[in-house]
C-alpha positions as CSV (number, residue, x, y, z in Angstrom):
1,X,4.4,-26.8,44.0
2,X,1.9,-23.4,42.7
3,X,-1.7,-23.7,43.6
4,X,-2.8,-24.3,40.3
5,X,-0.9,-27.9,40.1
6,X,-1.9,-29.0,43.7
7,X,-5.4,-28.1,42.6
8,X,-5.5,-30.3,39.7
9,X,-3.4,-33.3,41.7
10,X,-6.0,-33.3,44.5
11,X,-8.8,-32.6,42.1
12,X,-7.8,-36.1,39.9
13,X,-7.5,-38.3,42.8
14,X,-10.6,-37.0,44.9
15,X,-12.7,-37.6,41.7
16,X,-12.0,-41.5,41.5
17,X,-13.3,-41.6,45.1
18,X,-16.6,-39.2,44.6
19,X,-17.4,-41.6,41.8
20,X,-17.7,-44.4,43.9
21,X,-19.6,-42.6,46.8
22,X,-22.0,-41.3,44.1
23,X,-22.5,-44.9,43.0
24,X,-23.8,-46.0,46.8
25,X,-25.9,-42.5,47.0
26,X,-27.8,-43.0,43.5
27,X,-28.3,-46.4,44.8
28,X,-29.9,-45.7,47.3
29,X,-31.8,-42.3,46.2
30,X,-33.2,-44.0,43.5
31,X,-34.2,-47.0,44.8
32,X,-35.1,-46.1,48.4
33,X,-35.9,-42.3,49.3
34,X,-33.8,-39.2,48.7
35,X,-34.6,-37.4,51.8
36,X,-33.3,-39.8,53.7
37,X,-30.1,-40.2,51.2
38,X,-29.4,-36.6,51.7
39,X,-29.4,-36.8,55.3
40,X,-27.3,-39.5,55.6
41,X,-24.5,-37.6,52.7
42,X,-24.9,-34.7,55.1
43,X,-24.1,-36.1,58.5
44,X,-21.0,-37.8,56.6
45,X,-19.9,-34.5,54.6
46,X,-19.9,-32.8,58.9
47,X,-18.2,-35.4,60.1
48,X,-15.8,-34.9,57.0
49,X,-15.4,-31.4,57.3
50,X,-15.0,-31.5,61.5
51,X,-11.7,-34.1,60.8
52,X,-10.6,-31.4,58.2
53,X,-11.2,-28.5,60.5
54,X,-9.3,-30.2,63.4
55,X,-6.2,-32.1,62.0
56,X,-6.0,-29.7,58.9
57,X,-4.4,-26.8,61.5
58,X,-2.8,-29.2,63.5
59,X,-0.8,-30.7,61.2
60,X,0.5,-27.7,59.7
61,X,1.9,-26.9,63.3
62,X,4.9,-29.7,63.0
63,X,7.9,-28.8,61.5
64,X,8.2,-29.3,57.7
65,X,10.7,-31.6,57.6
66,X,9.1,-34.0,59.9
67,X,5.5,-33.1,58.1
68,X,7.4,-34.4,54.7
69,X,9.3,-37.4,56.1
70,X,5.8,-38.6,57.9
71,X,3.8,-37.1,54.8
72,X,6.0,-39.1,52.1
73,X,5.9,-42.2,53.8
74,X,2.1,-42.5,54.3
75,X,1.7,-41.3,50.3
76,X,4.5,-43.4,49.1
77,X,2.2,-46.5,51.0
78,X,-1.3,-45.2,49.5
79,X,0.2,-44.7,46.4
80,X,1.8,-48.3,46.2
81,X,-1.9,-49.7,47.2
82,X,-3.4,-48.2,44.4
83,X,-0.8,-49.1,41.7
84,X,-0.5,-52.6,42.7
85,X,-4.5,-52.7,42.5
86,X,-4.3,-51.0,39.2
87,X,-1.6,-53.1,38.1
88,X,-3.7,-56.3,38.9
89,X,-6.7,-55.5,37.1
90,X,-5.1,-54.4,34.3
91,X,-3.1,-57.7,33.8
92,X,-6.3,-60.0,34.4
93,X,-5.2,-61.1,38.0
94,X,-7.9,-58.9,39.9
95,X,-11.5,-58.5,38.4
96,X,-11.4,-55.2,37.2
97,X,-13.7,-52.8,39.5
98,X,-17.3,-52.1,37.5
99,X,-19.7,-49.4,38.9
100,X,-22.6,-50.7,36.8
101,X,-22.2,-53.8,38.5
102,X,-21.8,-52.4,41.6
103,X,-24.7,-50.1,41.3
104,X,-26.5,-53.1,40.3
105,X,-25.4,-55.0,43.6
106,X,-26.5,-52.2,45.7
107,X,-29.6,-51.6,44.6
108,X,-30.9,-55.6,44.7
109,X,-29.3,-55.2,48.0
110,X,-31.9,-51.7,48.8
111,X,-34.8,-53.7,47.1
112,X,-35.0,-56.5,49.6
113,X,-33.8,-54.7,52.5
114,X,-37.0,-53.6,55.0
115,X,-38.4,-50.0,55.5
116,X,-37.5,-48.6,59.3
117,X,-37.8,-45.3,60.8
118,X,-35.5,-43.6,63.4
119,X,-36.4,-40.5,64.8
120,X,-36.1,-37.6,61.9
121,X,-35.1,-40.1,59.4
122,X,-37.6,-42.3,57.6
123,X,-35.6,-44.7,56.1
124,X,-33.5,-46.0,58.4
125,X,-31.0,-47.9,55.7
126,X,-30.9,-45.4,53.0
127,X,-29.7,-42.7,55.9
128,X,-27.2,-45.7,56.4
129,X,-26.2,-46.7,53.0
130,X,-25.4,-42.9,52.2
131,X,-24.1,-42.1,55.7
132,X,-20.9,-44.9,55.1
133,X,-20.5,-44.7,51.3
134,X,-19.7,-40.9,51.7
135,X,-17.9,-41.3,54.9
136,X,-16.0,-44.3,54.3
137,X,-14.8,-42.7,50.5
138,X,-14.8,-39.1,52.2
139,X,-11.9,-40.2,54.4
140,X,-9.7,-40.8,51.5
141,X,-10.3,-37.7,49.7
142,X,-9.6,-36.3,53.5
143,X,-6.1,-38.0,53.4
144,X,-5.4,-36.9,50.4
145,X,-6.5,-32.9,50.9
146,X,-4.7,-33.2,54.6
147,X,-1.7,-34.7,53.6
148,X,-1.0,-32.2,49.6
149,X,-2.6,-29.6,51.3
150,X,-0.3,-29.5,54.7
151,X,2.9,-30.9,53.3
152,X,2.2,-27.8,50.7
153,X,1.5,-25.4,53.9
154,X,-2.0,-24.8,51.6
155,X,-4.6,-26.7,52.7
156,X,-7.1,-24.2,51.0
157,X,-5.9,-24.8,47.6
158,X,-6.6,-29.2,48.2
159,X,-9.9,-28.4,49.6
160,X,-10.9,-26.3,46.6
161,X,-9.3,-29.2,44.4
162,X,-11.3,-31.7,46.3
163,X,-14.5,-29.8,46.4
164,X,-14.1,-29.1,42.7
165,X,-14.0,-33.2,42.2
166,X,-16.9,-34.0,44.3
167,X,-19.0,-31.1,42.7
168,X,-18.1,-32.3,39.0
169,X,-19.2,-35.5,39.8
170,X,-22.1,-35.0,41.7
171,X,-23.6,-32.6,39.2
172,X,-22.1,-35.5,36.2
173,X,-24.1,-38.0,38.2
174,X,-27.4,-35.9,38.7
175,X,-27.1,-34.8,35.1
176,X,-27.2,-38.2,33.8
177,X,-28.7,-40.4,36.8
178,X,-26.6,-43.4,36.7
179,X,-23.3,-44.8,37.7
180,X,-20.2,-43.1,35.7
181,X,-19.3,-46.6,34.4
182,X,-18.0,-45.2,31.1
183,X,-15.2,-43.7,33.1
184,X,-11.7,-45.5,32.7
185,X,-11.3,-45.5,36.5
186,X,-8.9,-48.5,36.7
187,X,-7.0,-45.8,34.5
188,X,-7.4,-43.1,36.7
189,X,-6.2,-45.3,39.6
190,X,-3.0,-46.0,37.7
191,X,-2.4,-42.4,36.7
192,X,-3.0,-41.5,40.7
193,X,-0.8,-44.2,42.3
194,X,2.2,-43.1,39.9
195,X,1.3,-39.1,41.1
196,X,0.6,-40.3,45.0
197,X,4.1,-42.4,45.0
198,X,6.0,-39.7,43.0
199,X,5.0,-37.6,45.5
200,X,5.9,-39.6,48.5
201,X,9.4,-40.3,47.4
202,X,9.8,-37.0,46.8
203,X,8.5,-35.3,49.9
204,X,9.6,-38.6,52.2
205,X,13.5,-38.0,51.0
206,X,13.3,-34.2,51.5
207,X,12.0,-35.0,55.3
208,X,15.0,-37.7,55.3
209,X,17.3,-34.8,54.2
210,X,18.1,-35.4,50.6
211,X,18.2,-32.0,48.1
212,X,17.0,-33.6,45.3
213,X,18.8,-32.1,42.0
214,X,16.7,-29.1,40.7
215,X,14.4,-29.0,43.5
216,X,11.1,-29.7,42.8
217,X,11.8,-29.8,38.9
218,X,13.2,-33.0,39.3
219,X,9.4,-34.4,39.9
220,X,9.7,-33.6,36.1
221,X,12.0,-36.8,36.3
222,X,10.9,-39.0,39.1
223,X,6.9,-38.7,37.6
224,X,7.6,-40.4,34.4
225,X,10.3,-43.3,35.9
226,X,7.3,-44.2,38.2
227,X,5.1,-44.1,35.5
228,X,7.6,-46.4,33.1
229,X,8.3,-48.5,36.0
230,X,4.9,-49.4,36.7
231,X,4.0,-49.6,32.8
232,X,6.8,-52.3,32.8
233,X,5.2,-54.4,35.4
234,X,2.2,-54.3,33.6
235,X,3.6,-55.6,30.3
236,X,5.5,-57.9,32.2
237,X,3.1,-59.6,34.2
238,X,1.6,-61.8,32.0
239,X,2.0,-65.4,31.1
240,X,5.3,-66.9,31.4
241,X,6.7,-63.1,31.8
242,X,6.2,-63.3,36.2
243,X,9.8,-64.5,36.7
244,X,11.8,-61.2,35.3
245,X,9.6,-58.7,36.8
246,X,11.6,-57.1,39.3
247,X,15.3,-57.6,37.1
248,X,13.6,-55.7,34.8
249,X,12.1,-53.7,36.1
250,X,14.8,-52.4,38.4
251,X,17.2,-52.7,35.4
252,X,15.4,-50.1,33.5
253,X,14.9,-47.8,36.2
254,X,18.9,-48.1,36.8
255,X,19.2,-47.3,33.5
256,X,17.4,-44.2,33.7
257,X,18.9,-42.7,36.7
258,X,22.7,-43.7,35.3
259,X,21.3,-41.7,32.0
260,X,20.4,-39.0,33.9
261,X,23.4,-38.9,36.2
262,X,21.5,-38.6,39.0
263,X,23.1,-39.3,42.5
264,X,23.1,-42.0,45.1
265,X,19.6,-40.5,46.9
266,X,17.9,-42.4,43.5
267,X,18.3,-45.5,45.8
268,X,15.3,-44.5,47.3
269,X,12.9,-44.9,44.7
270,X,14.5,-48.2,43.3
271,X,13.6,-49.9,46.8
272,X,10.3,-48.4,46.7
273,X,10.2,-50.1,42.9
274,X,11.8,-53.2,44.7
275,X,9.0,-53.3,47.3
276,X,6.1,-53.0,44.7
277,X,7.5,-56.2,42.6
278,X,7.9,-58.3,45.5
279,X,4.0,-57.4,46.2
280,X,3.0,-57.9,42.7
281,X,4.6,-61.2,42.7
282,X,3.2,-62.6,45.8
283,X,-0.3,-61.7,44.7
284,X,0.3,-63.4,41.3
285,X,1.9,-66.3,43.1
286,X,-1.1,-66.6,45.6
């Protein structure tokens, strides 16, 4: 993968997370104090950057194929999380995720919380609310520049995609002073879990010794068969449609690999598939 691409891949996926840190930060700016908002977003943003500066060079030390097999693993997991989320909400089984009504939540929540002071910082629970909305969302855009950026052996280029995210939306969010809730973010969540668990197969087979046809081209394959997988899920989990997921499913993803007469490695990918339907159905089941 170039620079350019591993800039834009970090850049999407860090964005949905900076949107939901900036909806706990103009919470609490607005409603609290923003001195004490900024302080709290800049003790999290050092803690942030000291975990970059000290597993960044570390993990570039292992050998790749270890990094890609331990890499691909934890992506293919993250990415699974978010589709199955995504999934959910899009089918009407999870509430879908509002940041107006979030923003709304936190600031009733800053109204009726009491003023304290703590050394330096004047409001004890705006420092607070800032300090774990931007550390708690920072660690995921972490695991996301750490993992592209070492896996890549260019942790530079995710850090300047993930700084590019934060920056777009922080200025969005200053710009217009309110939660991005026009954003389709249960959309972006899709589109990242389909590029996080492309990725993961991809990079978790290379580490487990498969030479995937084409090289990386064949992401060219395996991007859209995640995405039409997961898209068939969604039109299939609705009323009276639960109990063919996975056939389906699977059956079109067989479909494409015989089509594309790709080899046995594609087994892979189908479990991963496998694995997401049986989780999808036990959540619509519960």
């Amino acid at each position: 993968m170039t620079a350019l691409p591993l800039i834009l891949t970090v850049f999407v996926a860090c964005a949905v997370e900076a949107i939901e840190a900036l909806t706990i930060v103009l919470a609490a700016g607005l409603t609290r104090e923003w001195r004490s908002t900024f302080q709290g977003m800049a003790v999290a943003l050092a803690v942030l950057a000291a975990i970059v500066a000290v597993l960044g060079p570390t993990i570039t030390l292992l050998p790749l194929t270890a990094l890609r097999l331990a890499v691909g693993a934890l992506l293919a997991v993250f990415g699974l999380q978010w589709l199955r989320k995504a999934i959910l909400r899009a089918t009407g089984y999870k509430s879908l995720h509002d940041e107006a009504s979030a923003y709304l939540r936190e600031v009733t929540a800053a109204k009726a919380a009491g003023i304290s002071s703590r050394g330096r910082v004047h409001d004890w629970y705006a420092f607070t609310l800032a300090f774990k909305g931007v550390l708690l969302e920072g660690l995921e855009v972490v695991f996301i520049v750490i993992t592209f950026g070492a896996n890549q052996r260019n942790v530079g280029a995710a850090v300047i995609g993930a700084a590019a995210a934060v920056v777009v939306v922080a200025v969005t969010g200053v710009l217009v002073r309110a939660p991005l809730a026009k954003v389709p973010e249960n959309a972006m969540k899709f589109a990242v879990g389909i590029m996080l668990t492309s990725f993961g197969i991809f990079w978790g087979a290379e580490g487990a010794g498969v030479a995937w046809p084409g090289q990386d081209a064949a992401l060219l394959v395996l991007v859209p068969v995640v995405a039409l997988v997961a898209l068939c899920y969604t039109l299939l989990l609705r009323p009276r449609r639960g109990r063919s997921l996975v056939v389906a499913a699977l059956a079109l993803t067989a479909a494409l690999v015989h089509a594309a007469g790709v080899n046995a490695w594609w087994l892979l990918p189908v479990c991963v598939f496998a694995a997401l339907g049986w989780s999808l159905r036990r959540a619509t089941r519960s």
